[in-house]
C-alpha positions as CSV (number, residue, x, y, z in Angstrom):
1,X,-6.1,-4.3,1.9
2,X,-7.6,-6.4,4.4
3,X,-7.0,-10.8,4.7
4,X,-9.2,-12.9,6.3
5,X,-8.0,-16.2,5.6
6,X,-7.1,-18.4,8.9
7,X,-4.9,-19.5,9.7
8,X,-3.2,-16.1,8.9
9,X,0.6,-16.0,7.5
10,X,0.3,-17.6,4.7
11,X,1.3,-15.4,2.0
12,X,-1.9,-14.0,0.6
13,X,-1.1,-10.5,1.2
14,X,2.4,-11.0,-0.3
15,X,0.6,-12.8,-3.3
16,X,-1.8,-9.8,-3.8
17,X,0.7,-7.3,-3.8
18,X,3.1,-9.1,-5.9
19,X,0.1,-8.8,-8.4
20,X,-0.5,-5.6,-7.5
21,X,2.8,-4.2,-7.6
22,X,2.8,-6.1,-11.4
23,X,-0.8,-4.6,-12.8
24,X,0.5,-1.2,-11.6
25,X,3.8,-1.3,-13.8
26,X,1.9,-2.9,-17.1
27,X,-0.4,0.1,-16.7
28,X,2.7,2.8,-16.3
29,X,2.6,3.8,-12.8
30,X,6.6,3.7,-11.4
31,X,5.4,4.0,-7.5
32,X,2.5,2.4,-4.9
33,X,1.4,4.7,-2.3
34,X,-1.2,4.0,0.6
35,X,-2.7,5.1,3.6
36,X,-2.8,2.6,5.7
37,X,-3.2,1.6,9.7
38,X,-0.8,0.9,12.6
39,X,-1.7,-2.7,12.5
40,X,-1.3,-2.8,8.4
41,X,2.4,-1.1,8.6
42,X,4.7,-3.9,9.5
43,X,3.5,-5.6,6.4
44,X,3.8,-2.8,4.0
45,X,7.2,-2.2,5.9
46,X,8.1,-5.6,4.9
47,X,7.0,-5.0,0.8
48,X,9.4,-2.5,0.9
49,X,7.1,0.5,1.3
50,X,8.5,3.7,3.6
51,X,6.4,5.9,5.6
52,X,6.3,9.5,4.0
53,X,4.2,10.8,7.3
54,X,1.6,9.8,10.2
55,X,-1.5,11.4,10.1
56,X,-4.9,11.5,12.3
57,X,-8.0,10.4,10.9
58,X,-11.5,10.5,12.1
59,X,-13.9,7.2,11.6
60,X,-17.3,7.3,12.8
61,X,-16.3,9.9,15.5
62,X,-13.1,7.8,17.0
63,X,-9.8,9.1,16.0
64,X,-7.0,6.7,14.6
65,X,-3.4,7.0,13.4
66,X,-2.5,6.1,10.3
67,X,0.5,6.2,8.3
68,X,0.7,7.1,4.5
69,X,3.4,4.9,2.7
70,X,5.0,4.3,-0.8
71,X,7.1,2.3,-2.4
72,X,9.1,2.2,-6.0
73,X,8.0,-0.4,-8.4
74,X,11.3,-1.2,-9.6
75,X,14.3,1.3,-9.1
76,X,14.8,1.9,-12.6
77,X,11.6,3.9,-13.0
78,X,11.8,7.8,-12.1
79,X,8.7,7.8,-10.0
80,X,6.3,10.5,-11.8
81,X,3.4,8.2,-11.7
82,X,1.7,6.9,-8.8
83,X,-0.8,4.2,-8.1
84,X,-3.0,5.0,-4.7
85,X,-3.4,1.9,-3.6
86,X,-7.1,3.5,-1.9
87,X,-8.1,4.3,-5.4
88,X,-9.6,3.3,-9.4
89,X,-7.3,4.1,-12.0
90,X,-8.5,7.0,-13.6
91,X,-10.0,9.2,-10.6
């Protein structure tokens, strides 16, 4: 998930994932995972999510770290379903 809305801060990420994190459960997924870069991780630390592992990516012949993260929709749930963040329902 990228914002570009100056100035930044604002909430809009916090808004989309509130929404997110809602559309997920009404469609029976208990957990949110994503992939997602060193610059992105503060925020998704901050929604709660934990890092599961780091892993090196290559795009368009530059390697990058990036960090693969989840979080539980609401504690009650077991976690068997997941939601990739990175992905359509369905594939």
């Amino acid at each position: 998930m990228t914002i570009r809305v100056r100035p930044v801060r604002r909430g809009v990420g916090r808004l989309l994932m509130e929404r997110l994190r809602r559309t997920a459960h009404r469609l029976g997924a208990h957990r949110l995972r994503a992939e997602v870069s060193t610059t992105a991780r503060p925020f998704f630390l901050a929604q709660g999510f934990r890092t599961l592992r780091r892993q090196k990516k290559i795009y368009r012949g530059q390697p990058f770290t990036q960090f693969v993260m989840a979080c539980r929709i609401s504690p009650r749930f077991s976690g068997r379903k997941t939601f990739h963040a990175g992905r359509r329902l369905g594939e």
